[in-house]
PyMOL Python script that loads the backbone (N, CA, C, O; Angstrom):
from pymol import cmd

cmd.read_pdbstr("""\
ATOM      1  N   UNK A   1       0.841  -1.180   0.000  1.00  0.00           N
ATOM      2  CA  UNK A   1       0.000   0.000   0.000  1.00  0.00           C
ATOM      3  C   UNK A   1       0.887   1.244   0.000  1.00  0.00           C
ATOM      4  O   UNK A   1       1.888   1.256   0.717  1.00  0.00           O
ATOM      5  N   UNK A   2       0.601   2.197  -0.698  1.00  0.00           N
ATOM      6  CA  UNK A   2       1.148   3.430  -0.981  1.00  0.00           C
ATOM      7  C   UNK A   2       1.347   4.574   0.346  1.00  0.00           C
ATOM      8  O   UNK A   2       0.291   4.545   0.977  1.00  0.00           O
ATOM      9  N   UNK A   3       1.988   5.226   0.766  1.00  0.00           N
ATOM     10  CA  UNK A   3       1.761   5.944   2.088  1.00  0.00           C
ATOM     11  C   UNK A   3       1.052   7.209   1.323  1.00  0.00           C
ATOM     12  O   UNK A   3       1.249   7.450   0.132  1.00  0.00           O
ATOM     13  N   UNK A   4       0.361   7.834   2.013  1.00  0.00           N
ATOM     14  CA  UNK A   4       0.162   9.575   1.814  1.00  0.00           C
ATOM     15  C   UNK A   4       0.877  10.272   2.563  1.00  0.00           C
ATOM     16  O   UNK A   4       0.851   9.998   3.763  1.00  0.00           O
ATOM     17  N   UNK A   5       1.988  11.712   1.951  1.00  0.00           N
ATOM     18  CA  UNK A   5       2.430  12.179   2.514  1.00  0.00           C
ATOM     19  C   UNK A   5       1.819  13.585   2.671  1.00  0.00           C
ATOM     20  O   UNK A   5       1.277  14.220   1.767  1.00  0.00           O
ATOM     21  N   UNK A   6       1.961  13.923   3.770  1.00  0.00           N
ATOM     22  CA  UNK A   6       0.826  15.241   4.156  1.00  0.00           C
ATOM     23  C   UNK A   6       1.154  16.133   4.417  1.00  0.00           C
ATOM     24  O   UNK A   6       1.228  16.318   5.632  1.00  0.00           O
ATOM     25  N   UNK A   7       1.642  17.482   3.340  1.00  0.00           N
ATOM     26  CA  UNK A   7       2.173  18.639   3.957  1.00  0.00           C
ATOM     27  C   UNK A   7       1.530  19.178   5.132  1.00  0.00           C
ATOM     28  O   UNK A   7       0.309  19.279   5.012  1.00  0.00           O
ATOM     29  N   UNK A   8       1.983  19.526   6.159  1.00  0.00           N
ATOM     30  CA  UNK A   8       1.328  20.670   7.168  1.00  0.00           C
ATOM     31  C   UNK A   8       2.215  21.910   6.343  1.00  0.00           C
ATOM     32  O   UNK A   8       3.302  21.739   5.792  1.00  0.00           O
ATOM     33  N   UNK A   9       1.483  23.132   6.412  1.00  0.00           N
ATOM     34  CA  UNK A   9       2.568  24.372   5.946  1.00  0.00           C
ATOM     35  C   UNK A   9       1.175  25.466   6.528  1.00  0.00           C
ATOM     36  O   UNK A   9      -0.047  25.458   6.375  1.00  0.00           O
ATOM     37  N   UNK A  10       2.380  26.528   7.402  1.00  0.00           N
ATOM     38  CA  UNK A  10       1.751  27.347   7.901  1.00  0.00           C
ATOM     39  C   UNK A  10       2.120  28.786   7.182  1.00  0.00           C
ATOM     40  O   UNK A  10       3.168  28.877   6.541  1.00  0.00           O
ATOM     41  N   UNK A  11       1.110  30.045   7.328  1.00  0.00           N
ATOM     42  CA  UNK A  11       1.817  31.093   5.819  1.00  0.00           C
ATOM     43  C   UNK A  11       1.803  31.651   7.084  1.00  0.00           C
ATOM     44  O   UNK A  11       1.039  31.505   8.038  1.00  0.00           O
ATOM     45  N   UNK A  12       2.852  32.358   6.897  1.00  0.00           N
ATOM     46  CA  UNK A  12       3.431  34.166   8.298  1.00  0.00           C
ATOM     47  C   UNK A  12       3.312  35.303   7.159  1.00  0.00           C
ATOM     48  O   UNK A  12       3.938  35.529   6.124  1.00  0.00           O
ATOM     49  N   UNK A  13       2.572  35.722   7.608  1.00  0.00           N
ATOM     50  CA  UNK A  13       2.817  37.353   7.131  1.00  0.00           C
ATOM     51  C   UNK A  13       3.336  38.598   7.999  1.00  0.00           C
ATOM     52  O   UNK A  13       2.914  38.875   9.122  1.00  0.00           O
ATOM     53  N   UNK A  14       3.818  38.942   7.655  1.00  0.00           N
ATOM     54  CA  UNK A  14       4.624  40.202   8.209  1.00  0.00           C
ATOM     55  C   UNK A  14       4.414  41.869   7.798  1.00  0.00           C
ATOM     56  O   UNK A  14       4.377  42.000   6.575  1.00  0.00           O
ATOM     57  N   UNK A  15       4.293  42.954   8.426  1.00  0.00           N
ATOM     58  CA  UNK A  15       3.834  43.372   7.724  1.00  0.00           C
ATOM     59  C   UNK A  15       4.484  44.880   8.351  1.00  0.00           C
ATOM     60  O   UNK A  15       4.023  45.444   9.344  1.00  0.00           O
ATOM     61  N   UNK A  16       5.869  45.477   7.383  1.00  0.00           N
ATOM     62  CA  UNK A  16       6.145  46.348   7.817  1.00  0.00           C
ATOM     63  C   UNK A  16       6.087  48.092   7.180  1.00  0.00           C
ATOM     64  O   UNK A  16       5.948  48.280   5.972  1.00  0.00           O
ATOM     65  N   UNK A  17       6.178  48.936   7.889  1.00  0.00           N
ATOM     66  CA  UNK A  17       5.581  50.293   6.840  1.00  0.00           C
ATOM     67  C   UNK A  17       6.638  51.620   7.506  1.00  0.00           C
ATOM     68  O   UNK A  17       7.467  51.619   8.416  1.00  0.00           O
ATOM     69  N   UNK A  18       6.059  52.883   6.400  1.00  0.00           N
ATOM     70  CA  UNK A  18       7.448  53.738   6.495  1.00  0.00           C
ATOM     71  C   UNK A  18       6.592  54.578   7.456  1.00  0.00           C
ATOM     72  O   UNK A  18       6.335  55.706   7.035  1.00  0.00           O
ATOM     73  N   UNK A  19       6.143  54.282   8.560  1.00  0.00           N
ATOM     74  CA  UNK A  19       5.202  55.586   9.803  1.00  0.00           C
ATOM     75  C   UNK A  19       4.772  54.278  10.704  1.00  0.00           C
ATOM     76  O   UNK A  19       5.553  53.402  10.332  1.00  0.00           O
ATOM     77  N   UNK A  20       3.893  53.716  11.723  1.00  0.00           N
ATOM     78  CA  UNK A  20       3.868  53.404  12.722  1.00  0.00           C
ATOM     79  C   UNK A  20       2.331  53.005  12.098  1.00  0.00           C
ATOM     80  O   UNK A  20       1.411  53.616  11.554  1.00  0.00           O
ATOM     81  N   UNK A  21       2.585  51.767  12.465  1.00  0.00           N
ATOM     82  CA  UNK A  21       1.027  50.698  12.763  1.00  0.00           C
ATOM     83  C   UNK A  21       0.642  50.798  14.091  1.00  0.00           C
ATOM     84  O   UNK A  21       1.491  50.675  14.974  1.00  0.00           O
ATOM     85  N   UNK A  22      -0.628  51.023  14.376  1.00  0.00           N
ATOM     86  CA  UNK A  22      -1.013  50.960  15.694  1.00  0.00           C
ATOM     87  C   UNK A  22      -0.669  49.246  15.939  1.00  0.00           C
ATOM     88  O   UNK A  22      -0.259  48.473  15.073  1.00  0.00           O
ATOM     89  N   UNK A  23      -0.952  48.942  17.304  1.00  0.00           N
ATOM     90  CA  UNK A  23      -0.884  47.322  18.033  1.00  0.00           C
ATOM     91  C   UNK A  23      -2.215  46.985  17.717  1.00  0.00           C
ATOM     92  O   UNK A  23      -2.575  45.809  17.783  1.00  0.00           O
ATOM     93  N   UNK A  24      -2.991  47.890  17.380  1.00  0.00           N
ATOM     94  CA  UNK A  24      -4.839  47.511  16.920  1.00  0.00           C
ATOM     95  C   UNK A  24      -4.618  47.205  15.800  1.00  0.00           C
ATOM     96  O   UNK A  24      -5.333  46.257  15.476  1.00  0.00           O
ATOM     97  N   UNK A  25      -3.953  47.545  15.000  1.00  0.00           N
ATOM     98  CA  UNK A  25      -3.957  46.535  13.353  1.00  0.00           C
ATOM     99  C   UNK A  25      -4.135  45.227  13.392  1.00  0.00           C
ATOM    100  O   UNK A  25      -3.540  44.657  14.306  1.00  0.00           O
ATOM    101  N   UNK A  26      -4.889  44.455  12.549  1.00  0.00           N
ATOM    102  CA  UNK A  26      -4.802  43.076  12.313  1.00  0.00           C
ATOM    103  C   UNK A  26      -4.623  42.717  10.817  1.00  0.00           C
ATOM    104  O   UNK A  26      -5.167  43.408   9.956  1.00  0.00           O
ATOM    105  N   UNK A  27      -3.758  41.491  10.455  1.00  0.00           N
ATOM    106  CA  UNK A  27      -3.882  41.328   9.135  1.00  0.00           C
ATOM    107  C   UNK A  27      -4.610  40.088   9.450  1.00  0.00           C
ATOM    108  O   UNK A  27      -4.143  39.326  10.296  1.00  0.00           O
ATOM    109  N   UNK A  28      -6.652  39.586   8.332  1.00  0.00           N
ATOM    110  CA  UNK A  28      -7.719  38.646   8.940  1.00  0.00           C
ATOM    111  C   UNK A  28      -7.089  37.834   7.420  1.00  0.00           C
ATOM    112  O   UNK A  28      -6.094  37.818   6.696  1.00  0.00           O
ATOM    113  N   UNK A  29      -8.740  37.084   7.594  1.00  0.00           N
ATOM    114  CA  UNK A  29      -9.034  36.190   6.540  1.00  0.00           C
ATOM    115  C   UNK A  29      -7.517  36.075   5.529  1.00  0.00           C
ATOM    116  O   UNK A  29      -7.059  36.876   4.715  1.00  0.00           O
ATOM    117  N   UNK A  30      -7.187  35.202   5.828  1.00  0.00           N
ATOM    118  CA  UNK A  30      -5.885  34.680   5.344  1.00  0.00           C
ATOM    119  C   UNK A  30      -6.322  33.863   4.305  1.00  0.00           C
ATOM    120  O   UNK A  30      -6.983  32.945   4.791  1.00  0.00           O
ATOM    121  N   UNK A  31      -6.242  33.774   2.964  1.00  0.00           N
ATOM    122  CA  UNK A  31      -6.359  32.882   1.957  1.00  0.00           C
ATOM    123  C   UNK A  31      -5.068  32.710   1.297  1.00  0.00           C
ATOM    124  O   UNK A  31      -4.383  33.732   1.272  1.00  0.00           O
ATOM    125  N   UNK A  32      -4.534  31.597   0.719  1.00  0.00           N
ATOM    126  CA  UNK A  32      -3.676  30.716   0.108  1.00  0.00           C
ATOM    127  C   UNK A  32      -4.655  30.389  -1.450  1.00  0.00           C
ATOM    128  O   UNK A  32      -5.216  29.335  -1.748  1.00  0.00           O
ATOM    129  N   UNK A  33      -4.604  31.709  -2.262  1.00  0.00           N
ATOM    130  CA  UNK A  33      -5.329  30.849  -3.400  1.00  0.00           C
ATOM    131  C   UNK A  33      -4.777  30.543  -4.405  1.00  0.00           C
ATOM    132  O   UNK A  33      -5.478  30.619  -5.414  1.00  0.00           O
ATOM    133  N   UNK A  34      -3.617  30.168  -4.551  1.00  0.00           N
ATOM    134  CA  UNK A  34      -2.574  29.503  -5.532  1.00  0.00           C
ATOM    135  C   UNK A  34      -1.787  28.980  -5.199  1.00  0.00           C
ATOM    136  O   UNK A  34      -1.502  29.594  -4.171  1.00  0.00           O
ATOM    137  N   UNK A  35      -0.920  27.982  -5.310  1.00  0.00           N
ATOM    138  CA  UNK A  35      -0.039  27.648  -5.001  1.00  0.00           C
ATOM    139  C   UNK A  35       1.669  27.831  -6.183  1.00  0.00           C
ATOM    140  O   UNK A  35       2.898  27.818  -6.111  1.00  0.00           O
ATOM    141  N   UNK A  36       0.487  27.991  -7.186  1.00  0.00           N
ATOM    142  CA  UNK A  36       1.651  27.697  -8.552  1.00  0.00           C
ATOM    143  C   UNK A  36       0.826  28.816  -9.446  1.00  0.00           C
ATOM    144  O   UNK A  36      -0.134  28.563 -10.173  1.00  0.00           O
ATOM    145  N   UNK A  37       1.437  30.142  -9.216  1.00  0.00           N
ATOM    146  CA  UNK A  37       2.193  30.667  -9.150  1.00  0.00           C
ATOM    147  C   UNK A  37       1.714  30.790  -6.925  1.00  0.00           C
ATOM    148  O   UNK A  37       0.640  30.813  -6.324  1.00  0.00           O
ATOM    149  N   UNK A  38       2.391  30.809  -6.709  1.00  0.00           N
ATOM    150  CA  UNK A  38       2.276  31.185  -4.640  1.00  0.00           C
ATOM    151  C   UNK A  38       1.277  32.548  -4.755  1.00  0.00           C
ATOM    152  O   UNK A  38       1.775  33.644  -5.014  1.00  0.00           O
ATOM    153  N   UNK A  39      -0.302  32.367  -4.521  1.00  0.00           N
ATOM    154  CA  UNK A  39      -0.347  33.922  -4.015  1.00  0.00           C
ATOM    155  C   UNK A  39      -1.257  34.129  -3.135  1.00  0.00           C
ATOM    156  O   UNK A  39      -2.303  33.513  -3.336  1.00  0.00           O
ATOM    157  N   UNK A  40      -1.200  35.004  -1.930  1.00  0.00           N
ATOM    158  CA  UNK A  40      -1.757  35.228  -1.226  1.00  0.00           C
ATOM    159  C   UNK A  40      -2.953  36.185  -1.386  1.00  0.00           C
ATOM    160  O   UNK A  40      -3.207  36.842  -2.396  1.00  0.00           O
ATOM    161  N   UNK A  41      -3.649  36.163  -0.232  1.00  0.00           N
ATOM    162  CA  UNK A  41      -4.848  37.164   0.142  1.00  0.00           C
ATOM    163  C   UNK A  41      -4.788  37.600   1.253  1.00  0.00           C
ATOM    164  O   UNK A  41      -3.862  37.199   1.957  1.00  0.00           O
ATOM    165  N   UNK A  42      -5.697  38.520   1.775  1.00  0.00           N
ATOM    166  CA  UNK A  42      -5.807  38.862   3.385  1.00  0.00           C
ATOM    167  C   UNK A  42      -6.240  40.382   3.595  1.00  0.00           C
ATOM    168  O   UNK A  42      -5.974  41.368   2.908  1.00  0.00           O
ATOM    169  N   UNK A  43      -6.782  40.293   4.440  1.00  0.00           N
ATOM    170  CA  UNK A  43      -7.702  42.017   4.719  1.00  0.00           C
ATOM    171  C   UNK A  43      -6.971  42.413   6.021  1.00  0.00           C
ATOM    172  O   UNK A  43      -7.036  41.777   7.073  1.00  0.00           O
ATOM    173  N   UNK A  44      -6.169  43.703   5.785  1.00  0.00           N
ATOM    174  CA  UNK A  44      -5.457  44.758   6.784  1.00  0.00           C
ATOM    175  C   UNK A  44      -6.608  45.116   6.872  1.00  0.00           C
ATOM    176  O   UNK A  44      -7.443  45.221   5.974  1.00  0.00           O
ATOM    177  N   UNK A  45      -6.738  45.401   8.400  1.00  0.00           N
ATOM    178  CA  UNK A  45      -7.779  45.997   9.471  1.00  0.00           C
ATOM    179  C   UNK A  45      -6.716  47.107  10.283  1.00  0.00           C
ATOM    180  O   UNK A  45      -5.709  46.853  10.944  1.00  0.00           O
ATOM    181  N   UNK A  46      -7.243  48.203  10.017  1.00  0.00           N
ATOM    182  CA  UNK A  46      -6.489  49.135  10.925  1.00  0.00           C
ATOM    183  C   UNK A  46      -7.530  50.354  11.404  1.00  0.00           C
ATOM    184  O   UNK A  46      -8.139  51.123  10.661  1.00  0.00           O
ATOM    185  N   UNK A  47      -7.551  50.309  12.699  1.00  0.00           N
ATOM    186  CA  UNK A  47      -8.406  51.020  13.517  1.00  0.00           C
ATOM    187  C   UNK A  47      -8.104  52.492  13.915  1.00  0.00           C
ATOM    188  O   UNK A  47      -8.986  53.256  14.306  1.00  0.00           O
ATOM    189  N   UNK A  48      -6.646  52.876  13.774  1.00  0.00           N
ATOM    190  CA  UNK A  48      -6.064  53.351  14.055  1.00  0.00           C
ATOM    191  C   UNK A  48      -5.552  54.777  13.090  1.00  0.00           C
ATOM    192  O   UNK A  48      -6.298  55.010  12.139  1.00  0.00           O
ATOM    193  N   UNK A  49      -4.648  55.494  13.223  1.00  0.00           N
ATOM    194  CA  UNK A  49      -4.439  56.402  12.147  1.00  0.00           C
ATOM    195  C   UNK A  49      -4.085  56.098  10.684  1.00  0.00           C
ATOM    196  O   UNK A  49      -3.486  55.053  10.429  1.00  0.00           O
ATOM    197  N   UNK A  50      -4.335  56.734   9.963  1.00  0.00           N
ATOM    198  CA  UNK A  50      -3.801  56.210   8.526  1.00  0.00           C
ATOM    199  C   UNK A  50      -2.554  56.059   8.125  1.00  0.00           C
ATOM    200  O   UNK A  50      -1.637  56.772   8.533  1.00  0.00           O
ATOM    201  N   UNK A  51      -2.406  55.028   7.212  1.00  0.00           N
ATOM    202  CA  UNK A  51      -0.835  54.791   7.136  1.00  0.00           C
ATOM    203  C   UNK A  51      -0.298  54.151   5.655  1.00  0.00           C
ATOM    204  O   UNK A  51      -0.866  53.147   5.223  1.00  0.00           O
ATOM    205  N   UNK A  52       0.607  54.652   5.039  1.00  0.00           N
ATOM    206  CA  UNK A  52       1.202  54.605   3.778  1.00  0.00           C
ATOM    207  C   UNK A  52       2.097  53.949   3.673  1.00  0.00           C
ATOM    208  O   UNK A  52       2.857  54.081   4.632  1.00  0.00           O
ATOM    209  N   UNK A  53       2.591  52.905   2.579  1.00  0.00           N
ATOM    210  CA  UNK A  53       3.787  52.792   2.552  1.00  0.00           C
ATOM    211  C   UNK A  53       3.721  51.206   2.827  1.00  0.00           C
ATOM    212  O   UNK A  53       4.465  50.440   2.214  1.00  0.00           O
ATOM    213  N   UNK A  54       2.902  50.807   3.668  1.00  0.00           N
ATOM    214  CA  UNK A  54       3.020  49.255   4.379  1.00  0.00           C
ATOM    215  C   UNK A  54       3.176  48.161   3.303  1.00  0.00           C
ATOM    216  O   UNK A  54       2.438  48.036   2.326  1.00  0.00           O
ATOM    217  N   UNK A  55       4.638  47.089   3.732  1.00  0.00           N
ATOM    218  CA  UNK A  55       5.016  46.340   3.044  1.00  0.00           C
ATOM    219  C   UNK A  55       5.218  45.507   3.809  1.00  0.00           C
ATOM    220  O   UNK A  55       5.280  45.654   5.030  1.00  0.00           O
ATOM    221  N   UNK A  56       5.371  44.361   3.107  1.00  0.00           N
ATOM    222  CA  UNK A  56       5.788  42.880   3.940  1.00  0.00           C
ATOM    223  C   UNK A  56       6.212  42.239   3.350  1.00  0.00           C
ATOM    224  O   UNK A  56       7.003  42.555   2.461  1.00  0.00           O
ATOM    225  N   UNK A  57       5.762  40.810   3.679  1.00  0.00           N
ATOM    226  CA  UNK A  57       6.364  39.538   2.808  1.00  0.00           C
ATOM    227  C   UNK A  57       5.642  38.503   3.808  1.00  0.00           C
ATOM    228  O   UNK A  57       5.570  38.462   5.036  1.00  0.00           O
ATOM    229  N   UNK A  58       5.138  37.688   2.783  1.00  0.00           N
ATOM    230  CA  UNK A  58       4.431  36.323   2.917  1.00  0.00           C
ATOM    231  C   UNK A  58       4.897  35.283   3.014  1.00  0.00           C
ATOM    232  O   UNK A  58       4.646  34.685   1.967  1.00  0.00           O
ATOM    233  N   UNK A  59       5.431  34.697   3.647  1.00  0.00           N
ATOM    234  CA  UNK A  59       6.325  33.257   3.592  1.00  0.00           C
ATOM    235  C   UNK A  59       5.045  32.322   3.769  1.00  0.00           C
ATOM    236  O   UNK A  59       4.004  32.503   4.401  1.00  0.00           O
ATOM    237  N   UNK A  60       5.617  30.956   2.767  1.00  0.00           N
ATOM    238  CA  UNK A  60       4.720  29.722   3.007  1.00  0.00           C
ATOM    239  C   UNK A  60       5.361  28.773   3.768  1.00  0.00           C
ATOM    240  O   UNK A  60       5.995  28.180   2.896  1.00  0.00           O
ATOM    241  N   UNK A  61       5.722  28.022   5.209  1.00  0.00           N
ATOM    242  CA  UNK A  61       6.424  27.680   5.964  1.00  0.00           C
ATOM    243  C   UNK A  61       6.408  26.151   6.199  1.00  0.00           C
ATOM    244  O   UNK A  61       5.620  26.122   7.145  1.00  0.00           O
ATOM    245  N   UNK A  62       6.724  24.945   5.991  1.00  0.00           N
ATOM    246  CA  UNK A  62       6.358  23.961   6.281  1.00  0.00           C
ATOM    247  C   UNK A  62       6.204  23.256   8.027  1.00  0.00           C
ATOM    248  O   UNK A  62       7.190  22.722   8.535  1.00  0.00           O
ATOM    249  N   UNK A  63       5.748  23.290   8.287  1.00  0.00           N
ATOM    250  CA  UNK A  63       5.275  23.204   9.561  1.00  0.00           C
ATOM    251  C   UNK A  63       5.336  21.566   9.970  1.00  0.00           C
ATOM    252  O   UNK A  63       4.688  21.154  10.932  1.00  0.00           O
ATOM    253  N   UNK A  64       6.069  20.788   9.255  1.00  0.00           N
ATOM    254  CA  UNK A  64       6.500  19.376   9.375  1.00  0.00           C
ATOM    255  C   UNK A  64       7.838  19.285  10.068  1.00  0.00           C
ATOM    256  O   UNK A  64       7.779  20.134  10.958  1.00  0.00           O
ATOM    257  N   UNK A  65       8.949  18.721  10.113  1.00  0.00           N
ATOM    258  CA  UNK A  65      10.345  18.306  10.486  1.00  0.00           C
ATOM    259  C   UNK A  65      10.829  19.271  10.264  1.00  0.00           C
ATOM    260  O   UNK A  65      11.166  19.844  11.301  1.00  0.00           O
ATOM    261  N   UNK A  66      11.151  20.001   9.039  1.00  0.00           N
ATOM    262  CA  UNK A  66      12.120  20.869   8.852  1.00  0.00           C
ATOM    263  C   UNK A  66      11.718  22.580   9.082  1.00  0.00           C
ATOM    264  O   UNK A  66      12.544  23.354   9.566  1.00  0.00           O
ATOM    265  N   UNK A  67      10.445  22.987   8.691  1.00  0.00           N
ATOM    266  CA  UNK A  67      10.379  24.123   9.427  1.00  0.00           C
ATOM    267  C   UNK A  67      10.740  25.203   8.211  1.00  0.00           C
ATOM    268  O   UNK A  67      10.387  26.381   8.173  1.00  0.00           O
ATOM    269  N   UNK A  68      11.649  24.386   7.089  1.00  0.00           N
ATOM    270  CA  UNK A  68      11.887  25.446   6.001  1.00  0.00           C
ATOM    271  C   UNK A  68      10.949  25.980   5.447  1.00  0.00           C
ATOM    272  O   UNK A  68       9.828  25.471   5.415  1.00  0.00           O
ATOM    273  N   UNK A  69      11.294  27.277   4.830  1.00  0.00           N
ATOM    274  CA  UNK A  69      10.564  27.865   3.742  1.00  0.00           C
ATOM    275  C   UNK A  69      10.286  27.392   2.312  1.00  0.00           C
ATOM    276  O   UNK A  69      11.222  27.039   1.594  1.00  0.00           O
ATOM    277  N   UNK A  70       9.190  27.379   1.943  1.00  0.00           N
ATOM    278  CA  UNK A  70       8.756  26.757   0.998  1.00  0.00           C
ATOM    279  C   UNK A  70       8.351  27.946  -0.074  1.00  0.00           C
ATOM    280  O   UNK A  70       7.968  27.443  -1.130  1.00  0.00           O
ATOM    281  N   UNK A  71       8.330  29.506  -0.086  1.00  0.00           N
ATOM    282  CA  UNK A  71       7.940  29.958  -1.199  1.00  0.00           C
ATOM    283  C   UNK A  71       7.719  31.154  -0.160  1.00  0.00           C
ATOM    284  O   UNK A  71       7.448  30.963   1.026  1.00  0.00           O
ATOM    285  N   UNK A  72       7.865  32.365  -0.732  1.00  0.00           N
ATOM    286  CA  UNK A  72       7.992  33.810  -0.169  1.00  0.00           C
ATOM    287  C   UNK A  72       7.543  34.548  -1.356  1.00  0.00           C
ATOM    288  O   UNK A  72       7.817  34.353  -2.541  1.00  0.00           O
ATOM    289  N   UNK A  73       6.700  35.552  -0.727  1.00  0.00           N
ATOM    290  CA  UNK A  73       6.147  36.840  -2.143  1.00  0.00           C
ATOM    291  C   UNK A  73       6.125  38.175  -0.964  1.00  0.00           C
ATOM    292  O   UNK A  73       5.687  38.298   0.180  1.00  0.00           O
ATOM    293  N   UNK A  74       6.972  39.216  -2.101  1.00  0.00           N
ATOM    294  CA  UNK A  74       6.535  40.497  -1.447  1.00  0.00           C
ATOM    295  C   UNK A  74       5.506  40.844  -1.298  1.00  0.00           C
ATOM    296  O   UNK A  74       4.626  40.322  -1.983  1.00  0.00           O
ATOM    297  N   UNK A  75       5.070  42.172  -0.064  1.00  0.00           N
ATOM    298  CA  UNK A  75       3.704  42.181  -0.492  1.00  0.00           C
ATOM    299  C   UNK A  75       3.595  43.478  -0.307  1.00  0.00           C
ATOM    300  O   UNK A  75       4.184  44.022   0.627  1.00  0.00           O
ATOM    301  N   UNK A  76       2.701  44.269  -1.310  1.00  0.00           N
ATOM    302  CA  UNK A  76       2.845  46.149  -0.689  1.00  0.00           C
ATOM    303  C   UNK A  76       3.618  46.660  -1.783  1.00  0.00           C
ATOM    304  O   UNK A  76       4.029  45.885  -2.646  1.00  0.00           O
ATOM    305  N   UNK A  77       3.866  47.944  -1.833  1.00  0.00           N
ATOM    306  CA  UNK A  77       3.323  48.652  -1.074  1.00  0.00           C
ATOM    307  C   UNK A  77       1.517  49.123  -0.741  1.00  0.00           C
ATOM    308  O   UNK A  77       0.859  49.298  -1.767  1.00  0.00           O
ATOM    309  N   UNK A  78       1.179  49.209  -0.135  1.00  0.00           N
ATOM    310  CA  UNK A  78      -0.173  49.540  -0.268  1.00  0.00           C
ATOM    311  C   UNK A  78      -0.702  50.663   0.923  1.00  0.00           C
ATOM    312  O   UNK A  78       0.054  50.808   1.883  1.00  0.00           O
ATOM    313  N   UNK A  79      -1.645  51.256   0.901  1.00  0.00           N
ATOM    314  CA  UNK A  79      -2.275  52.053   2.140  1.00  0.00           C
ATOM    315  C   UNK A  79      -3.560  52.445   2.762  1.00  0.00           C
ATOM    316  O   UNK A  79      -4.546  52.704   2.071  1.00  0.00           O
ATOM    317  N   UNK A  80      -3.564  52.480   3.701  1.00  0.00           N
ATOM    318  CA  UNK A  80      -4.625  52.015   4.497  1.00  0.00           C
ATOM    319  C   UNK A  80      -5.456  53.155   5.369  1.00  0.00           C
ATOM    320  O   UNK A  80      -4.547  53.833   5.850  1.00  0.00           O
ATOM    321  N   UNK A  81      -6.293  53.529   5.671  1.00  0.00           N
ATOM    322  CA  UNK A  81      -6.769  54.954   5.945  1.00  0.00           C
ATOM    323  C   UNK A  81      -7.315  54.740   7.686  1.00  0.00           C
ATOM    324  O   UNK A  81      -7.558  53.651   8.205  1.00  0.00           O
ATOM    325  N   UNK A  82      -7.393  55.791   8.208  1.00  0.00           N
ATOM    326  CA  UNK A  82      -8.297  55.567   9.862  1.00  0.00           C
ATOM    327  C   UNK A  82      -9.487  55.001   9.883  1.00  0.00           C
ATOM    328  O   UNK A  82     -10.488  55.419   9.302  1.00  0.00           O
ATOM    329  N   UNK A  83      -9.366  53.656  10.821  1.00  0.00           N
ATOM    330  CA  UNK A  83     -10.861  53.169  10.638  1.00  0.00           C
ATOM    331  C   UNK A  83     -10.967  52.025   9.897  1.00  0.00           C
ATOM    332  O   UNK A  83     -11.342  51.004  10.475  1.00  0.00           O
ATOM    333  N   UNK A  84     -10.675  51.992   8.577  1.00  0.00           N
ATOM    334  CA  UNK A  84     -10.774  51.076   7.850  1.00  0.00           C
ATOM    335  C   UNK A  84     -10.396  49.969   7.564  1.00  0.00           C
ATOM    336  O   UNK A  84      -9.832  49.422   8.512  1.00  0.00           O
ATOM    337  N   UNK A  85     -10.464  49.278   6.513  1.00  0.00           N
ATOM    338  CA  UNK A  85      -9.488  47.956   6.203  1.00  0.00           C
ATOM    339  C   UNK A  85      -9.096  48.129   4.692  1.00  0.00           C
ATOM    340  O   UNK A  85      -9.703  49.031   4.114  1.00  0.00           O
ATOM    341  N   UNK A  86      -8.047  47.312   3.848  1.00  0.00           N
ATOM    342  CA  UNK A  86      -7.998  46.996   2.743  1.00  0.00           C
ATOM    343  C   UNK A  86      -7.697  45.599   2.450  1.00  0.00           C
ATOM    344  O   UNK A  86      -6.782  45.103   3.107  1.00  0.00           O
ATOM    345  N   UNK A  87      -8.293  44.867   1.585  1.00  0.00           N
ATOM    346  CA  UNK A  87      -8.028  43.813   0.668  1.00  0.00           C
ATOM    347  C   UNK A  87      -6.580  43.504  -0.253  1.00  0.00           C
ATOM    348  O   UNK A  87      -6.414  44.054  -1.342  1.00  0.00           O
ATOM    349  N   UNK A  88      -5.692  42.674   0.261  1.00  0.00           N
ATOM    350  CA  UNK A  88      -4.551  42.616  -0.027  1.00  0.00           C
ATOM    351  C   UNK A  88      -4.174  41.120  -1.174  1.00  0.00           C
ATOM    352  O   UNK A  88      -4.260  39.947  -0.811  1.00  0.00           O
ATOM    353  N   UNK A  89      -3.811  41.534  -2.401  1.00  0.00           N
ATOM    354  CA  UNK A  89      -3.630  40.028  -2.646  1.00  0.00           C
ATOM    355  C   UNK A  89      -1.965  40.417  -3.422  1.00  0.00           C
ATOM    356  O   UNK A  89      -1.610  41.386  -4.093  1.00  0.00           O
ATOM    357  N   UNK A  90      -1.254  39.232  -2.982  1.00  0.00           N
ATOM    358  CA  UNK A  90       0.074  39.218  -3.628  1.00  0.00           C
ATOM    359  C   UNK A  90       0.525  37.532  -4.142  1.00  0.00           C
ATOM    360  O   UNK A  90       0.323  36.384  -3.749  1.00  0.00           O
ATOM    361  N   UNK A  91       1.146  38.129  -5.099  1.00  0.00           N
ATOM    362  CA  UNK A  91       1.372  36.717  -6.090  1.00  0.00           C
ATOM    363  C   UNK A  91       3.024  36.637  -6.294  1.00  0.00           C
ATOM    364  O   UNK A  91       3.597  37.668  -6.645  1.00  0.00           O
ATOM    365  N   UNK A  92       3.810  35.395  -6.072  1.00  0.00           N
ATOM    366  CA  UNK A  92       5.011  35.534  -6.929  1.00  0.00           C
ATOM    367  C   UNK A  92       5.420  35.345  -8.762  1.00  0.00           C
ATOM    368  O   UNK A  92       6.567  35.542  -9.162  1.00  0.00           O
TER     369      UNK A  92
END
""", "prot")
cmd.dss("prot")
cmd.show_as("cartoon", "prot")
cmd.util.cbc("prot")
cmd.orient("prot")
């Protein structure tokens, strides 16, 4: 009988900018909707003052034995206003 091998892989996003994120920011709804080409989704929630410039990077992480990285995409620049949220999608 054949084994199945079962990725676990966890995605980190990071998310850094040229002025100050409040600690009330959240980056939500995390989607993985490609794999080939890698691209992400996700809605910045920021409650806080408005802010320009915010960049990151998406790593796809394997979350098995080794822990390596499996695929990274920049993400940003983009900007985000008081109060609001934006819809983020990045692709490699």
């Amino acid at each position: 009988m054949r084994k199945r091998r079962i990725l676990r892989a966890a995605l980190v996003l990071a998310a850094l900018c040229l002025g100050t994120v409040a600690a009330e920011a959240q980056i939500e709804k995390i989607e993985i909707v490609s794999l080939v080409p890698f691209t992400v989704a996700f809605r910045f929630s920021n409650p806080a003052t408005a802010v320009e410039n915010v960049r990151g990077t998406a790593t796809l992480r394997d979350m098995g034995r080794s822990g390596q990285g499996i695929d990274q995409v920049s993400v940003g620049p983009f900007s985000v206003g008081a109060g609001s949220f934006v819809d983020v999608q990045a692709s490699s």
